[in-house]
C-alpha positions in Angstrom: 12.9 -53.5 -41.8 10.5 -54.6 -39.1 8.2 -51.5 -38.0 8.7 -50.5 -34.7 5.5 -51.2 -32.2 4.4 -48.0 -30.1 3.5 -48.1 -26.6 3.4 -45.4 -24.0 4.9 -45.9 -20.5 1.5 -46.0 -18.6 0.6 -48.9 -20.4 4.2 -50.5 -19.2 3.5 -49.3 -16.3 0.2 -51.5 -15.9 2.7 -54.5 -16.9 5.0 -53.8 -14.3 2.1 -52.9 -11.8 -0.6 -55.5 -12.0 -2.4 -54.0 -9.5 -3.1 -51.0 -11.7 -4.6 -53.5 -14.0 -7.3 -53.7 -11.6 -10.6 -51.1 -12.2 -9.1 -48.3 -10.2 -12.8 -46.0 -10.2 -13.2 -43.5 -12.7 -13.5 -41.0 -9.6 -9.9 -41.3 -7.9 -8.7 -41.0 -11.9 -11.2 -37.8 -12.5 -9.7 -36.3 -8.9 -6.0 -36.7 -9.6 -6.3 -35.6 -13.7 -8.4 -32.3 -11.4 -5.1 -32.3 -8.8 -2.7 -32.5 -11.7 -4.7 -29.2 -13.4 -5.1 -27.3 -10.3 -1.5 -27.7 -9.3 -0.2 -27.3 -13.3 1.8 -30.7 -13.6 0.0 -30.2 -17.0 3.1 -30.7 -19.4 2.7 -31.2 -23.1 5.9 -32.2 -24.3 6.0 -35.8 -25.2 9.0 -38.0 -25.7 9.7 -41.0 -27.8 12.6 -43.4 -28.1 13.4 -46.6 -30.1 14.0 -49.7 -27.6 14.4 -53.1 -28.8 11.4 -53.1 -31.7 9.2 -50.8 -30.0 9.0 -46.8 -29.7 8.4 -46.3 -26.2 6.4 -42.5 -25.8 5.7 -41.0 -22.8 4.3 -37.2 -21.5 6.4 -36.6 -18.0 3.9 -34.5 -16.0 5.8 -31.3 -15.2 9.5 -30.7 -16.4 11.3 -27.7 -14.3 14.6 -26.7 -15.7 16.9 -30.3 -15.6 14.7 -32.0 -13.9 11.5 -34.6 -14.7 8.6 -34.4 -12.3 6.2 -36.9 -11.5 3.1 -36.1 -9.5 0.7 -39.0 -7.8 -2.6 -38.1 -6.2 -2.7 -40.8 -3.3 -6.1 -41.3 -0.9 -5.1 -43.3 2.1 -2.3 -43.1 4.1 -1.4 -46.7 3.4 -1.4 -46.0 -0.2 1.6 -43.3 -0.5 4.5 -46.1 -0.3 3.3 -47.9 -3.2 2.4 -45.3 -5.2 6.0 -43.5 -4.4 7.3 -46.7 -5.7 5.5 -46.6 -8.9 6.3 -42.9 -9.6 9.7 -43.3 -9.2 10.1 -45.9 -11.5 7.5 -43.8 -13.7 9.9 -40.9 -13.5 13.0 -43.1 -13.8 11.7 -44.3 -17.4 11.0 -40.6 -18.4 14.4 -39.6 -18.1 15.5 -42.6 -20.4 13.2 -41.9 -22.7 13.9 -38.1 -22.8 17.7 -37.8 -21.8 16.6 -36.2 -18.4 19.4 -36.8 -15.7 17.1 -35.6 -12.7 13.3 -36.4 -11.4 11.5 -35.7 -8.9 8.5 -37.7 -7.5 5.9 -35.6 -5.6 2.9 -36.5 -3.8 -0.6 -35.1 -3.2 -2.4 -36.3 -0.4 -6.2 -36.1 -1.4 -7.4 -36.7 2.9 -5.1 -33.2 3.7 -4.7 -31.6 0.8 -1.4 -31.7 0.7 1.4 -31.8 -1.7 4.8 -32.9 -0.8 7.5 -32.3 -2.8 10.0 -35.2 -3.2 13.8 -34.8 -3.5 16.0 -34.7 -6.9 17.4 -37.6 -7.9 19.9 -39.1 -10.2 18.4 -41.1 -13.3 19.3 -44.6 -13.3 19.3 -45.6 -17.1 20.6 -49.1 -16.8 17.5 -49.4 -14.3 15.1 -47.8 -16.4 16.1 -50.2 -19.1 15.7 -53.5 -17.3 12.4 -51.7 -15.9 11.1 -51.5 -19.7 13.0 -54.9 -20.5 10.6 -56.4 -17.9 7.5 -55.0 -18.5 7.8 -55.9 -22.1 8.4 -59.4 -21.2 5.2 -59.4 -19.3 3.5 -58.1 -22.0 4.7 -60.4 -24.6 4.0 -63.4 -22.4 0.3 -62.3 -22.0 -0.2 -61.6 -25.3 1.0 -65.4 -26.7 -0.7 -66.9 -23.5 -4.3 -65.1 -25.3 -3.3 -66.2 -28.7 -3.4 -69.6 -26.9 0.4 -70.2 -27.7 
């Protein structure tokens, strides 16, 4: 029986993301982990599930009720599309992984202050899926191109 590799969706998320690959500043991730806190998106539950020969885990950031929320801390006004982008695919992947049919993706803007709470939506399992069937692919095909395969 092969043992199953473990690997939480933030890391798949940098795979499916490259630009979060890049040194975001210890700052902007100090001030959202503060945002989270003060706002208490501070869930503890975590979530694991078996695809293909990995166990995927993840921690959602707030679950209310039925539904899986998803909170981003975004500092420019150019920067909330993208990062709605990621979150929902985030959130999207947390509902496979815990059997969640809702999420919610909602936005703090650091400039205002503000927090905007995002609509319910329907989980797309077939979507999350080929979501964590590409990051893994990505993953995969970095790892044999640094073993120099």
């Amino acid at each position: 029986m092969t043992k199953l590799k473990q690997i939480g969706v933030s890391t798949l998320m940098k795979y499916l993301f490259p630009e979060l690959l890049s040194n975001i500043p210890d700052y902007y991730l100090q001030i959202g982990s503060m945002v989270h806190r003060k706002l208490g998106y501070t869930n503890a539950k975590a979530f694991a599930r078996k695809f293909k020969n990995y166990l995927i885990l993840g921690v959602p950031d707030l679950i209310e009720e039925d539904v899986i929320v998803e909170l981003k801390t975004y500092f420019t006004r150019n920067g909330k599309k993208k990062t709605e982008e990621r979150a929902d695919v985030q959130a999207n992947i947390y509902c496979w992984l815990s059997g969640f049919r809702y999420y919610r993706v909602d936005t703090y803007n650091y400039q205002d202050g503000k927090l905007n709470i995002g609509e319910v939506k329907k989980a797309n399992y077939k979507r999350a899926m080929k979501s964590l069937e590409e990051a893994i692919e990505r993953k995969e095909k970095i790892e044999k191109i640094l073993k120099g395969e």
